[in-house]
N, C-alpha and C positions, 0 to 999 in steps of 0.2 A: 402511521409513522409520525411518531410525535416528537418526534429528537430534532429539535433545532435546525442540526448540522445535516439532515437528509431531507435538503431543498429539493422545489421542483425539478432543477438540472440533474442532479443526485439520482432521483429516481426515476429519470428520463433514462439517464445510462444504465440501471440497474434494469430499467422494462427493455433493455434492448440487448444486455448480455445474455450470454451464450450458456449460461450458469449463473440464472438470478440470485437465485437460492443461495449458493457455496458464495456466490460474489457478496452479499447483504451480511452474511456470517461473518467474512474475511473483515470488511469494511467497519462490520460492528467492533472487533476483535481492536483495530486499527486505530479506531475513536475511543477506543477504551485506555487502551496501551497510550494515546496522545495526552487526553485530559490527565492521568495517574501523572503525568511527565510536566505537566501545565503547560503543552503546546495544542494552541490553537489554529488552527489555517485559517485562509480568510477564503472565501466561498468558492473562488479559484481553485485555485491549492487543492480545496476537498475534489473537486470537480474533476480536477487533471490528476490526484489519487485513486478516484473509485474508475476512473476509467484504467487506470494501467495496474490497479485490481482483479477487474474483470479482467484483462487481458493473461494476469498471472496465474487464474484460476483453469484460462480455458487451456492455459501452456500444462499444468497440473495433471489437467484431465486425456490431454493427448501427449503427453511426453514429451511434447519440443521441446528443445531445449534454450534455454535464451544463450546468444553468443559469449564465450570468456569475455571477463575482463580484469584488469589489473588491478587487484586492489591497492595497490600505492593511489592509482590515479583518485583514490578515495580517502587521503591518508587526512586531509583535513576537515572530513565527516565527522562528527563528535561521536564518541564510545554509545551516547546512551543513542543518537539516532541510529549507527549500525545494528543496536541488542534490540530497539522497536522492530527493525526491519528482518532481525532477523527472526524476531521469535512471530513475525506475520508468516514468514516463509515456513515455518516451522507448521504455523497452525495450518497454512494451505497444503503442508507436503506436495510430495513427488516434485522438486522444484531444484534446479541447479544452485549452487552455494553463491552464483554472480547474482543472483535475484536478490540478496541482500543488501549487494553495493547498489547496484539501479534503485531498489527502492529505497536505501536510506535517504537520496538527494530527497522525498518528499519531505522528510519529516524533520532533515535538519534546515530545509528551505522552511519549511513553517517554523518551524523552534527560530529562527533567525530575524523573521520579516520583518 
């Protein structure tokens, strides 16, 4: 792994999810869709992404569903970080449409810092 952005922490969380594989796709998916956007995290960020990743892949894989939530309470998330998050949820399928609003905070907290 020679992408920078998949530190030793990075790959600590990915040798410990539940679905390395699906999670390392998602994450690549993620980094792709960020740099196209010129949002960088800073090694946090990535850290506390690939973790709540892996948690979206393994909700994916058992259908749980993550709890509603209101999307107003997301109304000053920026258009382009909800269309990242969504088109992640897109590529992990089987995933509730609230998994767009939880995961944009990563990407308009990085696009912002």
């Amino acid at each position: 792994m020679d992408d920078p952005w998949i530190t030793a922490d990075v790959q600590a969380i990915l040798a410990k999810a539940k679905h390395p594989a699906a999670t390392l796709t998602a994450l690549n998916f993620a980094i792709k869709r960020m740099r196209a956007a010129q949002i960088e995290p800073t090694e946090l960020q990535l850290v506390i992404l690939t973790n709540h990743i892996a948690e979206m892949v393994t909700r994916s894989v058992t259908g749980e569903p993550l709890a509603a939530v209101d999307p107003q309470m997301f109304a000053e998330v920026s258009p382009e970080a909800i269309q990242i998050a969504a088109d992640l949820v897109t590529k992990i399928g089987n995933l509730a449409d609230s998994e767009k609003y939880v995961a944009s905070i990563h990407f308009e907290t990085a696009k912002n810092k």
